[in-house]
LUMSEDREN-626359 format. One line per field, with one value per residue (C-alpha): x, y, z; residue number from 1; residue in one letter. Coordinates in pm, 1 decimal. Example, Ala and Ser with C-alpha at 12.3 -4.5 7.8 and 13.67 -1.06 7.14 Angstrom:
BEGIN
px: c(1230.0, 1367.0)
py: c(-450.0, -106.0)
pz: c(780.0, 714.0)
pos: c(1, 2)
code: c(a, s)
! end
This chain:
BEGIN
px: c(0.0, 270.2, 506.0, 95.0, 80.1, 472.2, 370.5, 69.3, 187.3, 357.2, 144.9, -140.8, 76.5, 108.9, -289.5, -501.4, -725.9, -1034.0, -963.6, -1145.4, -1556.9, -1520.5, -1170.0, -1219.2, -1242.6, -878.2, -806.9, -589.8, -850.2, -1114.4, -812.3, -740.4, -1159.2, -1196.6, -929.5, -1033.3, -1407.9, -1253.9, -1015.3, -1125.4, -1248.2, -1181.9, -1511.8, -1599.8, -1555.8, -1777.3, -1965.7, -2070.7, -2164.3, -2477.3, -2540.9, -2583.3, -2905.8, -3022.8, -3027.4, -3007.3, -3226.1, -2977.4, -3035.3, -2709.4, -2582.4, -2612.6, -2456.7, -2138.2, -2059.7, -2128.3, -1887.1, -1597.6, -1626.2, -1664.3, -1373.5, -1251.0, -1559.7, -1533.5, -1866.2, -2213.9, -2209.1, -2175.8, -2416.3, -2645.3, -2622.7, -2667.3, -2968.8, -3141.6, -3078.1, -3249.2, -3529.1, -3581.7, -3561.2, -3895.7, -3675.0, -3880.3, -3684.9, -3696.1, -3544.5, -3257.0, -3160.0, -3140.4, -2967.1, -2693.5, -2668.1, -2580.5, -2339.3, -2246.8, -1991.0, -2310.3, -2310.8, -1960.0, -2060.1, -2064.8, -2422.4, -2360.5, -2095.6, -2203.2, -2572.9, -2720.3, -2567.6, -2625.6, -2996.3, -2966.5, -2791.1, -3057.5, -3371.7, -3217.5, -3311.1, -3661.6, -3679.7, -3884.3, -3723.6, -3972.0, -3814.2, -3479.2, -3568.8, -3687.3, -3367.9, -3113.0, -3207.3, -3118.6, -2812.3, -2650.1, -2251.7, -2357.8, -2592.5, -2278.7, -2075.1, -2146.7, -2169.8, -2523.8, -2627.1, -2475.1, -2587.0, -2946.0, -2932.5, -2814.9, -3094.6, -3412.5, -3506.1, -3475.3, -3662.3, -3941.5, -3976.8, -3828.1, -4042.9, -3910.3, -3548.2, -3639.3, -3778.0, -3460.8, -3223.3, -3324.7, -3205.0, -2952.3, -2720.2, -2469.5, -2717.0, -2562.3, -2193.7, -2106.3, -1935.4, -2173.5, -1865.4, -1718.5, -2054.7, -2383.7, -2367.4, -2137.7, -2397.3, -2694.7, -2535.6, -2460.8, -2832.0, -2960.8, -2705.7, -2877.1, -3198.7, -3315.6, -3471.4, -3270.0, -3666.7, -3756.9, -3494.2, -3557.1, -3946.9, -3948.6, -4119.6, -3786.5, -3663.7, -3337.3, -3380.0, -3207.8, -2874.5, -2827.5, -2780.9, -2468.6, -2249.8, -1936.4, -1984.5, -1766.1, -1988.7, -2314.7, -2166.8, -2085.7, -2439.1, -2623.3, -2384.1, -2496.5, -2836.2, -2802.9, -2619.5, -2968.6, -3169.1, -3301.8, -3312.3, -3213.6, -3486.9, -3728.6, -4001.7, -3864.7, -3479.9, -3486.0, -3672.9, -3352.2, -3118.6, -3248.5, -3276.2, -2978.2, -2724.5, -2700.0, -2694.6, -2329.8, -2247.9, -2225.7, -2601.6, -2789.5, -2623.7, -2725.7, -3066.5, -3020.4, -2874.5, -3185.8, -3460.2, -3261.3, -3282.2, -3642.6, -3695.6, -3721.7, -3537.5, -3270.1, -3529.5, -3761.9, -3529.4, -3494.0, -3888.8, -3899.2, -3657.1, -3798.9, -4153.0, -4036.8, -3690.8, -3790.9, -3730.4, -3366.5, -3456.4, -3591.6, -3457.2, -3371.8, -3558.0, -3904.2, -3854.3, -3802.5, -4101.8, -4286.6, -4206.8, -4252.6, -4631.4, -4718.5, -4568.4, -4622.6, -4983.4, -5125.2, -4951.7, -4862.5, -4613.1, -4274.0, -4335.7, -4711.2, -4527.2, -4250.0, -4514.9, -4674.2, -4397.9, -4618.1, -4704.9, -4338.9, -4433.2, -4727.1, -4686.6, -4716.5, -4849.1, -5086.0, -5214.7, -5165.2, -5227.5, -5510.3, -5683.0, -5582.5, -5768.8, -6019.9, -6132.2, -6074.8, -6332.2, -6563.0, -6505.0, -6534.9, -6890.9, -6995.2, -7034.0, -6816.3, -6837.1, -6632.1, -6353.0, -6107.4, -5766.8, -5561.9, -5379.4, -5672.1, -5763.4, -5460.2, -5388.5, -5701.8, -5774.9, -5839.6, -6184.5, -6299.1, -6178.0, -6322.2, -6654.2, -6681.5, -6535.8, -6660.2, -6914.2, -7165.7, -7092.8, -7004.3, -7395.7, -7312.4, -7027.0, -7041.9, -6692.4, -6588.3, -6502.9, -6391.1, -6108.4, -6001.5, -5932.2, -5747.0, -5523.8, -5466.5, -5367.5, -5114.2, -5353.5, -5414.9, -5156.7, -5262.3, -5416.9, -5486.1, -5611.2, -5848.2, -5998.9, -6027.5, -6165.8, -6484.3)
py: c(0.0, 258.5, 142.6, 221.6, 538.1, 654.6, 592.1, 763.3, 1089.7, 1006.2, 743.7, 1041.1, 1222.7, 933.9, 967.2, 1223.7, 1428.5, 1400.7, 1069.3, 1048.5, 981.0, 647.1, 516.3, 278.2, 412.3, 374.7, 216.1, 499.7, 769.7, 611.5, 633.2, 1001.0, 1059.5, 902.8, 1089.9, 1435.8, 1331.3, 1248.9, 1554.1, 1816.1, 2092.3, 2445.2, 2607.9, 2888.9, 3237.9, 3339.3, 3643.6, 3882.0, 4159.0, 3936.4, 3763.1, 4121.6, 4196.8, 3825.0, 3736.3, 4030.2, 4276.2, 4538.6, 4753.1, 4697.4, 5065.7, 4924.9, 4591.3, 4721.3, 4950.6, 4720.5, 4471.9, 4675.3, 4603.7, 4227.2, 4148.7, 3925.7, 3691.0, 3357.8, 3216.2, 3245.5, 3061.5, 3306.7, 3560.0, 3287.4, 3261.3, 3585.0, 3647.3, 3386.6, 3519.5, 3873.9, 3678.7, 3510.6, 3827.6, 3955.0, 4212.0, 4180.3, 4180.0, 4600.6, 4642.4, 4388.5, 4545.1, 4843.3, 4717.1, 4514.1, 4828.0, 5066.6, 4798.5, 4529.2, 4384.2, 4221.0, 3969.6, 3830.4, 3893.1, 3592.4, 3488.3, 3333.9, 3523.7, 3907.8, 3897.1, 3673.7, 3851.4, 4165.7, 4029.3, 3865.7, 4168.3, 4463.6, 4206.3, 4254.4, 4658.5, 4552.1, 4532.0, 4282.3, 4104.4, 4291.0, 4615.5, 4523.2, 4422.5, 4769.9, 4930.8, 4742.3, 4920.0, 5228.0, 5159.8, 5064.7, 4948.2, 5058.4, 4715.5, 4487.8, 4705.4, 4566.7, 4977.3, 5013.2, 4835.8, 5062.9, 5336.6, 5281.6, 5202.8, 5575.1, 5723.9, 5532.3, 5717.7, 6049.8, 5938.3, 5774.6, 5545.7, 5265.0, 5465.8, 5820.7, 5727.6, 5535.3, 5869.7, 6045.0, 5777.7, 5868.0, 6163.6, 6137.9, 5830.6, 5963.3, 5838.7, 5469.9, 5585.7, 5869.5, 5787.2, 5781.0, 5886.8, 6184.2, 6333.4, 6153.4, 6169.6, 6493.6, 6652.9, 6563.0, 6711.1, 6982.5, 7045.0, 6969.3, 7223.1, 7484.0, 7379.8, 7193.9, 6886.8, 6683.5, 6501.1, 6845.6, 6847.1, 6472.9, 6544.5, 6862.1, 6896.8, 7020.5, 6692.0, 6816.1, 6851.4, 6532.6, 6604.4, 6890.8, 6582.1, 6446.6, 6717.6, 6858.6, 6925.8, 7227.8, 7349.1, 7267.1, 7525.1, 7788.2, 7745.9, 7800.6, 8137.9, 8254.9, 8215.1, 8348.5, 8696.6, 8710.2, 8802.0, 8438.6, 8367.0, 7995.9, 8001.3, 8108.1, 7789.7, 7885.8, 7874.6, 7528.7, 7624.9, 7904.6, 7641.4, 7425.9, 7705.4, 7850.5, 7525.2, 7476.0, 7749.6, 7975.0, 8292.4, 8482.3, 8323.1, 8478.6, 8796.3, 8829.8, 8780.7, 9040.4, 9292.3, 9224.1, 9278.5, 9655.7, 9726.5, 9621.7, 9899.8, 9644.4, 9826.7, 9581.7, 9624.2, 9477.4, 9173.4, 9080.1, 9060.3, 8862.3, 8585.7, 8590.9, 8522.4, 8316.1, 8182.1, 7984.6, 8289.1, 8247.9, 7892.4, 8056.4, 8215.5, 8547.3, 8536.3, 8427.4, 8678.8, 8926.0, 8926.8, 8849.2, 9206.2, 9376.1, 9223.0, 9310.5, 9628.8, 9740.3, 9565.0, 9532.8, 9880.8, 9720.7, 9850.4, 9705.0, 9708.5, 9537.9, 9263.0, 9203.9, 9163.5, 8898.3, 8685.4, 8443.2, 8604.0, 8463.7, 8138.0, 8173.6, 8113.8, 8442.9, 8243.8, 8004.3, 8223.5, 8564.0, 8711.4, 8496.0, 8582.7, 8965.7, 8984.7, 8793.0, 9081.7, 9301.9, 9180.3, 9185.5, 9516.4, 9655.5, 9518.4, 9651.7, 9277.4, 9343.6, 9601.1, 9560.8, 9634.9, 9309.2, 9222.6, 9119.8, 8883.7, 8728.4, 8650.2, 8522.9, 8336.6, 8190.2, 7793.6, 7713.3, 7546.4, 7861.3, 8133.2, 7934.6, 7915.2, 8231.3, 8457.1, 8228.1, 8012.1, 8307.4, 8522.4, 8241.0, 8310.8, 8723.4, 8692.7, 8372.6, 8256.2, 8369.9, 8035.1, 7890.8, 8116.3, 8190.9, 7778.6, 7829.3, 8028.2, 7854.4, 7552.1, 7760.6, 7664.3, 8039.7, 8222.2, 8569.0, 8504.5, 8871.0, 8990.6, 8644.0, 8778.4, 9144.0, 9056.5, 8923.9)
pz: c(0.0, 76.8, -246.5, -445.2, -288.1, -373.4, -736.9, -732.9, -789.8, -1127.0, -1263.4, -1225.4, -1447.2, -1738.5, -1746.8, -1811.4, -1575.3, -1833.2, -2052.5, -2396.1, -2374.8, -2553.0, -2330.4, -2050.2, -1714.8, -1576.0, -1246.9, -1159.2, -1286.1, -1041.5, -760.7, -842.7, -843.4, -521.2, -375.5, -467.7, -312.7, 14.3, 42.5, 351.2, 163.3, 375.6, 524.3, 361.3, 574.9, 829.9, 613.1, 930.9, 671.0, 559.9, 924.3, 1031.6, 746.6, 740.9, 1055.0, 1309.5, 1070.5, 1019.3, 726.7, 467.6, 554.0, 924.6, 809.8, 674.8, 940.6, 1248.2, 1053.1, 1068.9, 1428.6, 1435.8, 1182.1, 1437.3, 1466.9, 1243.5, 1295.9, 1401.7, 1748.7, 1993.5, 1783.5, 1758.6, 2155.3, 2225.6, 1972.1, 2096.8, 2441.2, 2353.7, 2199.4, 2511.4, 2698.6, 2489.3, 2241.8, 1900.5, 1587.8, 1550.8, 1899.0, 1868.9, 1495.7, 1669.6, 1964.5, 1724.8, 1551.2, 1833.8, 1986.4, 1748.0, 2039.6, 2151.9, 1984.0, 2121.8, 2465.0, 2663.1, 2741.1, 3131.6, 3259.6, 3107.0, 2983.2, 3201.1, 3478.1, 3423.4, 3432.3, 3710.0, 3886.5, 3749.5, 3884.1, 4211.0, 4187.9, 4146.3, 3758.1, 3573.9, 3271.0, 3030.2, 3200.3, 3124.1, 2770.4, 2723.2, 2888.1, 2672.8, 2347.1, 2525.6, 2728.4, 2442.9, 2516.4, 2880.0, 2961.7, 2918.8, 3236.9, 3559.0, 3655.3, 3493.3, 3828.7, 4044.8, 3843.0, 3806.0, 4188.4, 4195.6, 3971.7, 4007.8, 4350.4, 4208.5, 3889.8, 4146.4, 3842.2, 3589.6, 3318.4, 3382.5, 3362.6, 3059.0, 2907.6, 3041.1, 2863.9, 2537.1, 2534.9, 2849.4, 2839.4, 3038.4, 3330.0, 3253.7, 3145.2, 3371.5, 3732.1, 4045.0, 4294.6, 4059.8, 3891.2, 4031.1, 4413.0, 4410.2, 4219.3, 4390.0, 4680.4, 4551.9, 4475.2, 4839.9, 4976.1, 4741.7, 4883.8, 4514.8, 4455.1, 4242.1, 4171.4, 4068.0, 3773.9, 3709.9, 3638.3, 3421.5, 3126.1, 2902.6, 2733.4, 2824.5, 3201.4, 3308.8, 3168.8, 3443.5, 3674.8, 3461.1, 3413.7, 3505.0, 3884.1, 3832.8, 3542.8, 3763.7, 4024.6, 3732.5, 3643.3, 3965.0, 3989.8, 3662.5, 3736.5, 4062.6, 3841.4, 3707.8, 3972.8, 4063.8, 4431.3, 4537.9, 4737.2, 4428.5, 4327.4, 3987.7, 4015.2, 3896.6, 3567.6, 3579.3, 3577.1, 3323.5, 3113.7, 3152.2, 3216.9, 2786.3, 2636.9, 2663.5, 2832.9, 2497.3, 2367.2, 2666.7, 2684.9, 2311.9, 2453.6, 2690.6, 2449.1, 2229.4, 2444.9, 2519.3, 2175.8, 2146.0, 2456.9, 2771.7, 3089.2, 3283.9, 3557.3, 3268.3, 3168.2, 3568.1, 3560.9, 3240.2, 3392.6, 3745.7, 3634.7, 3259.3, 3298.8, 2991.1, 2767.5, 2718.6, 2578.6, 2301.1, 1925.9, 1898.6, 1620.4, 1814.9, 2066.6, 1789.0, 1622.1, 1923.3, 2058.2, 1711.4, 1705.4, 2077.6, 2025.7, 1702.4, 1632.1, 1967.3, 2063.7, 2380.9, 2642.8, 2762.1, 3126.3, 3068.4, 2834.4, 3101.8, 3378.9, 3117.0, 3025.2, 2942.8, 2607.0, 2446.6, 2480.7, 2282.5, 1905.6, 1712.7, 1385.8, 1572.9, 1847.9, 1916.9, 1532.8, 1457.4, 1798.4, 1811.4, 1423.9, 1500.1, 1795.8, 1560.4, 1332.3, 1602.6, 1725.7, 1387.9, 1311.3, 1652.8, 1812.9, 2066.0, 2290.7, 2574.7, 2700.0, 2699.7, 2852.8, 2545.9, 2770.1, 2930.6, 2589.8, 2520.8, 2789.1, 2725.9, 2584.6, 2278.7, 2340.3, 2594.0, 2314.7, 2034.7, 2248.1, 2346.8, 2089.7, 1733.8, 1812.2, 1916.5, 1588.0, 1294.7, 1183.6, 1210.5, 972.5, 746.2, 694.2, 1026.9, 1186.0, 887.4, 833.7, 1200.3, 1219.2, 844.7, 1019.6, 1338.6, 1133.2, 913.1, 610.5, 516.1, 267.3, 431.9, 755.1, 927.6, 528.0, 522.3, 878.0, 793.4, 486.0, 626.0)
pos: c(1, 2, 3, 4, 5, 6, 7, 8, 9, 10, 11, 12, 13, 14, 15, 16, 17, 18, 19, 20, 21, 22, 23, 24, 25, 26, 27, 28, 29, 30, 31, 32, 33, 34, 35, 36, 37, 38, 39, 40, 41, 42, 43, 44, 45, 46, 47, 48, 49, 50, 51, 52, 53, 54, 55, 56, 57, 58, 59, 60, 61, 62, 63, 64, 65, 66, 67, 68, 69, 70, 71, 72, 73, 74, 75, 76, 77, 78, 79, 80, 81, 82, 83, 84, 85, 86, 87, 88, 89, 90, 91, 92, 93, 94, 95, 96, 97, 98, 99, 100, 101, 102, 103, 104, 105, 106, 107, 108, 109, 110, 111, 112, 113, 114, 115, 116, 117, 118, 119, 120, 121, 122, 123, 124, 125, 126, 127, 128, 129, 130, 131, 132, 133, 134, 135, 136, 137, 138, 139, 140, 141, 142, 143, 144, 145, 146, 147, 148, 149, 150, 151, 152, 153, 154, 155, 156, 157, 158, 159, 160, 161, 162, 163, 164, 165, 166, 167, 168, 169, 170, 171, 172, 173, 174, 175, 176, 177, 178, 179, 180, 181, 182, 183, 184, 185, 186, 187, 188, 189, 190, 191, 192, 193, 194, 195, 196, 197, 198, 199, 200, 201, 202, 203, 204, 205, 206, 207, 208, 209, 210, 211, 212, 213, 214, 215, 216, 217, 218, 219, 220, 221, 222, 223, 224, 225, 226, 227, 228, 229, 230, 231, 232, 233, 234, 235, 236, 237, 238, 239, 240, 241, 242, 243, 244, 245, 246, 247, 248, 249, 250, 251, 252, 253, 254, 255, 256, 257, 258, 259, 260, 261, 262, 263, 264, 265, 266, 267, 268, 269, 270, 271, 272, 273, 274, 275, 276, 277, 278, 279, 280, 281, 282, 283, 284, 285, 286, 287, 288, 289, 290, 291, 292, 293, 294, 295, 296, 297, 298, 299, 300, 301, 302, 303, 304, 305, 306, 307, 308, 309, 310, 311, 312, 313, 314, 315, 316, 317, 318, 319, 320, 321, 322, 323, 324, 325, 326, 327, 328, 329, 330, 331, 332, 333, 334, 335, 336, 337, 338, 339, 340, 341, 342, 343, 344, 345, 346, 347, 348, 349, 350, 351, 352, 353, 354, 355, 356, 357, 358, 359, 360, 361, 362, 363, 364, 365, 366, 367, 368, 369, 370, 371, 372, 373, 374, 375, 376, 377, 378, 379, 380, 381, 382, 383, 384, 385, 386, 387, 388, 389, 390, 391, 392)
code: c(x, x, x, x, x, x, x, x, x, x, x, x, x, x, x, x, x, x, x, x, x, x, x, x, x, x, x, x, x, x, x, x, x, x, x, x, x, x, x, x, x, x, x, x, x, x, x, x, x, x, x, x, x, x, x, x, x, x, x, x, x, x, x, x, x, x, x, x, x, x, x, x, x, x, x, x, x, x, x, x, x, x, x, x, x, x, x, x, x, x, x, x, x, x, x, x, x, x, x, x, x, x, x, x, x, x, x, x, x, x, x, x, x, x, x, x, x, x, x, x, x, x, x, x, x, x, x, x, x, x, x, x, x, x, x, x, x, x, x, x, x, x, x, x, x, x, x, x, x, x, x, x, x, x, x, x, x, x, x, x, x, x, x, x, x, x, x, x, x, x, x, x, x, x, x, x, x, x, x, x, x, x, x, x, x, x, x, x, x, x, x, x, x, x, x, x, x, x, x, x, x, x, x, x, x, x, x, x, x, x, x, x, x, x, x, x, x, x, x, x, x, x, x, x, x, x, x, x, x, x, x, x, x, x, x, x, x, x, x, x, x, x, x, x, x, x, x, x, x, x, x, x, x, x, x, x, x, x, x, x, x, x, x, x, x, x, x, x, x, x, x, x, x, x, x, x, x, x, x, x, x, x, x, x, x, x, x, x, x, x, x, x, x, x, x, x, x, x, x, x, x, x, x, x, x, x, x, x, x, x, x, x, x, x, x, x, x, x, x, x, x, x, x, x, x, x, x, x, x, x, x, x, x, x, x, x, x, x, x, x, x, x, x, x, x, x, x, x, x, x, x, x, x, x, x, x, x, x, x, x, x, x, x, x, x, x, x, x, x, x, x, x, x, x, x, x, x, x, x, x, x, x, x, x, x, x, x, x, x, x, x, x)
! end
């Protein structure tokens, strides 16, 4: 047998690969045949780029840059481990694409000794497993640090719930990345010495709110002095909407705003009223406040100090709200329908349903049209909305 397989080599190359159609079928060529059937054939590569769109749902833009991370993966088992892991968890097919996508080291996490743990540990704060299948889609990189525990541990009593701090997540991760001793606990401690509730911050309406908890703790004390510079007291119910307004945007942007409202004809002693009762004004454009003046002033023929004492009146949009309503009374006046005397802020200030009810409903048969083209405009549907009103 070994002196048949020394000669194999050259008596393979006495005979042809491919003998003629009509030639007998050589002993050797069946030999050689046989051979080449039984050779290990090398496994084709592992191809991540189209595991990532068949399997984990990624989109092929997704695909190819998620791959660039996993060039070191050869084949689907511990992907396959981990997907079937998320599945488990209750993640649908949308939230683990997204998840894959946002941290495609996932999928060579080990299953028992990081994701299973991390489950494990997060139940112990109280979380059910359909919680933590919402959370991972948002912690991102985050949910595979044994940290997240700690730090959720931190947050969810200020949050007073696992649904808040998911709200705050998707715009704030830096509530699962940032450190609890340097940032977290420094600067809720910070906030108790000023006599603020950290829960205060934590439930506000701005989107942006939560991030005052995460920052610098140096910048947090630079903010709380600059707000402080503007005539809020720390003692003031609304010197936590000051901060929140103030902590992001610069130095430069709100003295801008300040510089603005002087050339509009607001006092200092006017701006200090503005931010005491509306801290929420420096959150807005130049260009809003702007034209906001230019109506109340120029249109309504209202004064600074009665627009400073009505803050209020910024927030309002100019397109929406105050034109359409301040025409509308117009119209009314003008064909002798309304006689008396009105507060221009009370009507204002006023809700849509109550103004609508009080100030259209009752004269839509006087004027045909009326109601019509006062809801054109409040959509934004009307080209020319004070000429469509006047023109009734």
């Amino acid at each position: 047998m070994i002196h048949l397989r020394r000669r194999i080599p050259s008596l393979l190359l006495l005979h042809p690969a491919f003998p003629h159609p009509n030639a007998p079928i050589s002993p050797l060529f069946s030999l050689r045949r046989l051979l080449s059937a039984t050779a290990p054939v090398s496994p084709e590569p592992f191809a991540v780029e189209e595991y990532l769109v068949a399997t984990c749902g990624l989109t092929r833009a997704q695909a190819a840059k998620a791959s660039k991370k996993l060039s070191g993966l050869r084949s689907p088992s511990k992907p396959d481990a981990v997907l079937a892991f998320l599945s488990g968890l209750g993640l649908s097919r949308s939230d683990i694409a997204a998840t894959v996508a946002a941290d495609p080291r996932l999928l060579c996490a080990d299953v028992e000794n990081n994701l299973a743990k991390r489950v494990d540990e997060l139940g112990g704060l109280g979380l059910s497993r359909s919680q933590i299948a919402r959370l991972i889609p948002l912690a991102r990189t985050y949910f595979r640090s044994s940290s997240i525990v700690t730090k959720l541990g931190l947050w969810l009593p200020v949050f007073g719930s696992f649904d808040k701090i998911l709200k705050a997540l998707r715009t704030n991760t830096n509530l699962v990345s940032t450190g609890v001793e340097k940032v977290g606990k420094p600067n809720l401690a910070f906030l108790k010495q000023c006599g603020i509730e950290a829960c205060d911050i934590a439930s506000s309406s701005s989107i942006y709110s939560s991030r005052l908890l995460t920052v610098n703790p140096k910048y947090l004390r630079d903010v709380v002095a600059r707000v402080e510079e503007l005539g809020l007291d720390r003692s003031s119910r609304l010197f936590t909407r000051g901060l929140i307004a103030v902590a992001f945007i610069s130095k430069e942007t709100a003295a801008r705003k300040i510089r603005l409202l002087e050339e509009l004809g607001f006092s200092h002693d006017d701006f200090l009223l503005i931010i005491r009762k509306s801290p929420h004004l420096l959150e807005l454009s130049e260009k809003k406040i702007r034209r906001a003046v230019e109506f109340l002033k120029g249109d309504v023929g209202l004064e600074e100090r009665y627009i400073a004492q009505r803050p209020a009146l910024f927030k309002y949009s100019l397109e929406r709200r105050l034109l359409p309503r301040y025409y509308l009374l117009k119209v009314l006046k003008a064909k002798g329908l309304l006689n008396c005397m009105l507060s221009y802020y009370s009507t204002a200030n006023m809700g849509e349903k109550k103004f609508v009810e009080r100030f259209v409903n009752p004269y839509k048969d006087h004027i045909p049209g009326l109601a019509d083209a006062y809801a054109s405009i409040c959509s934004g549907e009307a080209a020319n909305g004070a000429a469509s009103l006047l023109g009734l």
